[in-house]
N, C-alpha and C positions, 0 to 999 in steps of 0.2 A: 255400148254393152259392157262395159269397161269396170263401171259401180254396179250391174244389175244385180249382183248378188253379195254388195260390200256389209258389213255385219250382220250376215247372216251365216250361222253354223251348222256344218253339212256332214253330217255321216257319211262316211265312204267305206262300203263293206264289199271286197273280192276281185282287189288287186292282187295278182301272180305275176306278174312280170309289164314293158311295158308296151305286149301286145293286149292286154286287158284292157275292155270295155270300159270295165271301172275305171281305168287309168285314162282313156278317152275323157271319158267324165269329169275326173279330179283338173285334168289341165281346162279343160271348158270351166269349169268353176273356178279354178283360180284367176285366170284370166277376167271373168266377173267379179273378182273380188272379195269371193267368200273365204271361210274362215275353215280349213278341213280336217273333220279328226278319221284317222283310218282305222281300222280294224287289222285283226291276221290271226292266224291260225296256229302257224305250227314258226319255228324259230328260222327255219329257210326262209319265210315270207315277209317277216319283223324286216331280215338283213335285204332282201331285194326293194321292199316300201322303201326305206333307210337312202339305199344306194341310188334309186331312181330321183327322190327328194332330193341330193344334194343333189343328183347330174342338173337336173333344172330349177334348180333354183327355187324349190318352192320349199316357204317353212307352214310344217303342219302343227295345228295348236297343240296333238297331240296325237301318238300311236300306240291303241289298247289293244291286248291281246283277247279273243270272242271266236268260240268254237258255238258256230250258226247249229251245230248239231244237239247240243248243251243247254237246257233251259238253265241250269245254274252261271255256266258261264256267260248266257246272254244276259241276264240277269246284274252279275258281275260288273261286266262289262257298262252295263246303261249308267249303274249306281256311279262309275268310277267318272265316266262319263260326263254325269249332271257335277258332281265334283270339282273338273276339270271348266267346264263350260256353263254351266249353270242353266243351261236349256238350247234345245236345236230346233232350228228351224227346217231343217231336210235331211233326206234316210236314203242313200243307195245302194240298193240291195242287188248285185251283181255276184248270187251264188249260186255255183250249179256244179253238178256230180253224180256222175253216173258209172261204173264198173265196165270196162272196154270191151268186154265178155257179153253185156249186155248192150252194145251197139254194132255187134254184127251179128249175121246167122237169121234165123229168122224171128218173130216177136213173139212169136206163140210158145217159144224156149225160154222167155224172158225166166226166170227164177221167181221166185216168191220173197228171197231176201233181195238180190237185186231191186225190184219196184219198187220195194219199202223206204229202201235205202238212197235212192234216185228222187223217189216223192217224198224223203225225210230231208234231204239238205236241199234240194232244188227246188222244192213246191213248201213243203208244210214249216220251212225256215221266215220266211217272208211273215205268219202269221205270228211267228215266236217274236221275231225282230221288231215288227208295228206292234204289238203287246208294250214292250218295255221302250220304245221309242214313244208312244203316247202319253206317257207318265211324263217326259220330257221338253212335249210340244206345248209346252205352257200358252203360247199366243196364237197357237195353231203351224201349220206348215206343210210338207209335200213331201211324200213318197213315192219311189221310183224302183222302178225290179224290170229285169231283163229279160224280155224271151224272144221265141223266133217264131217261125211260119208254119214250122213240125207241130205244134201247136193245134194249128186248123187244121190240116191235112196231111196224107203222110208224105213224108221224103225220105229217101232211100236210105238207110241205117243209122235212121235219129230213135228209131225203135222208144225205147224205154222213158227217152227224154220228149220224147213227145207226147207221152200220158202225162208225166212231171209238168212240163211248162203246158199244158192245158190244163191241167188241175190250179197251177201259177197262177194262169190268166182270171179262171173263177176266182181263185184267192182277192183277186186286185178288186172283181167288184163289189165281192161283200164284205172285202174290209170298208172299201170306199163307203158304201152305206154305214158299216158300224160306226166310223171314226169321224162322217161326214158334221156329226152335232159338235164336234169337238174343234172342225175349221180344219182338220188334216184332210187334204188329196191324198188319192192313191190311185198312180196312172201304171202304166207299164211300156217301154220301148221295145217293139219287132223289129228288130234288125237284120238284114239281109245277111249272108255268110261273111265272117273276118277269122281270118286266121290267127285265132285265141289259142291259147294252151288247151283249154278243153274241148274247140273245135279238131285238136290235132287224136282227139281219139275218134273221130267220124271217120272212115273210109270215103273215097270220092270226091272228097273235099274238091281235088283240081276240076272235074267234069262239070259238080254244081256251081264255081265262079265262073266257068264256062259258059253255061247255059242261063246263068242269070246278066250275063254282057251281052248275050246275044238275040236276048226275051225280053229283058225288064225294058217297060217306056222308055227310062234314058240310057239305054242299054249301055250301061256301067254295073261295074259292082260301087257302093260304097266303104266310107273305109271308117276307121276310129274315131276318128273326129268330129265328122256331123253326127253317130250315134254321142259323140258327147254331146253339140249343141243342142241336139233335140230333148236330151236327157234335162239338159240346164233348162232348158223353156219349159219343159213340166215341174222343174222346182222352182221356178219363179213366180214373181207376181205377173207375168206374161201370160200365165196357165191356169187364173185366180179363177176361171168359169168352169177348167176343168177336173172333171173326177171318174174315176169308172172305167178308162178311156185303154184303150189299145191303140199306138201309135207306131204306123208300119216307117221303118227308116230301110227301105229295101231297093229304090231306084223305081218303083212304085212294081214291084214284079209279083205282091201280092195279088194284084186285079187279072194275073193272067189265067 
């Protein structure tokens, strides 16, 4: 697995630190060989990318600054991009945000800007991202976006983000359709609960890896890492059949 992904160039978009999913991702793709430009937000995010690249040794071809909220700056960002790289073969799209106001209390209080704002960076980002990412997939390639199991059913104060990554999960298959004549996938990984930065605004956290060690078939929780490789296997030519696809990395505790 060492070459699976040697000259190939991989969007990494929503490292925070390097309890991030994303950052799962970027070390699984390095380790294949790819080539990683990152993304970031705000000037805290630039310095933590920075700081985690040197701790491990990875050089990144390059680090753009891309506010997912911003159709100019995604925009920006892709132009500066092909530039830089001259075309990508993979896009991972690990962004999500939600107001902490609206993950607790009950969901019929959810807010009117809160939703907007949840299903503006969380859900309606991914459709801005594969937009100017397609202009880039010159020989085609694979897209990847993150969500959970709040998704399909509810769990106890994912509230707001659970209309967001179900809106996500739609996104994944009709973009998959739109983008499909063009040789771009567009899959998405379910991951069981990891204690991400933006998991740290769910209440319960401790109870749900609880009951998912104690339920899921391999009664474990899983952790960063296989949500990386399973990420890499839908940006590879390993995943060449697939598209459309929602792929549970949950310890299989979505069949309970």
């Amino acid at each position: 697995m060492k070459n699976l992904m040697s000259g190939k160039n991989v969007v990494v978009m929503g490292v925070a630190n390097d309890r991030s999913l994303a950052w799962g991702v970027a070390r699984s793709l390095h380790a294949a060989g790819a080539n990683l430009i990152f993304t970031y937000r705000k000037e805290r995010s630039y310095r933590k990318i920075s700081a985690l690249l040197s701790q491990f040794d990875i050089p990144p071809l390059h680090v753009f600054s891309c506010d997912a909220s911003d159709d100019d700056s995604i925009k920006n960002a892709f132009i500066e991009i092909k530039q830089k790289a001259g075309s990508i073969q993979g896009l991972v799209h690990s962004i999500a945000y939600a107001e902490k106001e609206d993950l607790k209390g009950e969901y019929i209080d959810t807010s009117r800007e809160g939703y907007l704002l949840a299903q503006n960076i969380s859900s309606y980002s991914l459709i801005a991202v594969a937009r100017e990412a397609q202009k880039i997939m010159t020989d085609g390639g694979s897209i990847v976006t993150q969500t959970y199991i709040g998704a399909e059913r509810f769990v106890e104060n994912y509230h707001v983000m659970g209309a967001a990554k179900a809106a996500l999960e739609a996104n994944v298959k009709y973009l998959a359709e739109n983008l499909g004549k063009y040789h771009i996938r567009v899959n998405a990984v379910s991951s069981g609960p990891i204690r991400t930065l933006s998991a740290k605004g769910t209440s319960g956290m401790n109870d749900l890896l609880r009951t998912i060690a104690e339920k899921a078939p391999l009664r474990r929780n899983v952790d960063q890492s296989e949500v990386g490789d399973a990420t890499l296997f839908l940006l590879s030519p390993l995943s060449r059949g697939i598209t459309g696809e929602v792929l549970h990395v949950d310890a299989g505790y979505h069949i309970r």
